[in-house]
N, C-alpha and C positions, 0 to 999 in steps of 0.2 A: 489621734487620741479618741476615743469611745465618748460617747456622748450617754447622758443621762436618758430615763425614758420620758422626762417633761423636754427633749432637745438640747438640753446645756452639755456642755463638755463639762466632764468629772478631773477635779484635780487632783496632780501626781506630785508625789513626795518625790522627786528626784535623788537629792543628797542632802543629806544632815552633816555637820562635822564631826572632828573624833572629839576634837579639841572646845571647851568653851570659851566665846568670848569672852565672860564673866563670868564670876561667879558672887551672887547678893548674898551676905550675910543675914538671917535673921536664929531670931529665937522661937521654940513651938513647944509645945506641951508637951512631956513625953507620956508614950503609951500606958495605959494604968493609973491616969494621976501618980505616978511617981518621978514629978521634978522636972526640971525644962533641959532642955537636948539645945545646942548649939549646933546649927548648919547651916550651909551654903544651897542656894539657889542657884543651877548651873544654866546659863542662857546662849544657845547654840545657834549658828545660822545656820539655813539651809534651801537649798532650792527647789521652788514648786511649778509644775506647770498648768495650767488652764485657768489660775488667775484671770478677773476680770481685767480690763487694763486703769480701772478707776482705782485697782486698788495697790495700793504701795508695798505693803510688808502684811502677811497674817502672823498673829502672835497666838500659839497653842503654850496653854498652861492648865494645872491643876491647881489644888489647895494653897491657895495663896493669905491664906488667913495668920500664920505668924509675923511676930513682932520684928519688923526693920532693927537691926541687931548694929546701930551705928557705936557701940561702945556703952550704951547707956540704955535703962529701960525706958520708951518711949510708950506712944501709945500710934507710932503709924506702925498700918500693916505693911509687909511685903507688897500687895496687891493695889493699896494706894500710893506707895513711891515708885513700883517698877516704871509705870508710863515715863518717868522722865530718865530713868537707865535707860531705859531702849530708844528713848528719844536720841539720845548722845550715843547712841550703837549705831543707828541709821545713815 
């Protein structure tokens, strides 16, 4: 594998799956202030290589600022409950 110009080896995204493990239900604002959009957060595995070996799992994500959509309007985000979803994925 190629190494960085500070000497680290650069990591590779090997494989993503097709399929998600899960998918997190929340609620988000829809585009325009007009009204809130129902969706699923899809959480995929995949294999990387040149990981340090301290490390376990990297978690890539975006916008994680909608509302955890357990049935009821709450007030956790997606971004504060995923850590214990992925906990129990691991």
């Amino acid at each position: 594998m190629k190494r960085s110009k500070a000497g680290r080896e650069r990591i590779k995204v090997v494989t993503i799956a097709e399929e998600p493990l899960e998918v997190v239900p929340h609620v988000s604002a829809a585009r325009g202030s007009q009204g809130i959009v129902y969706e699923g957060l899809p959480v995929y595995r995949g294999e990387i290589l040149g990981l340090p070996v301290e490390v376990e799992a990297l978690i890539v994500a975006s916008d994680l600022q909608g509302l955890h959509d357990n049935g009821e309007y709450g007030d956790l985000l997606v971004g504060e409950m995923l850590p214990a979803t992925l906990e129990g994925l691991l």
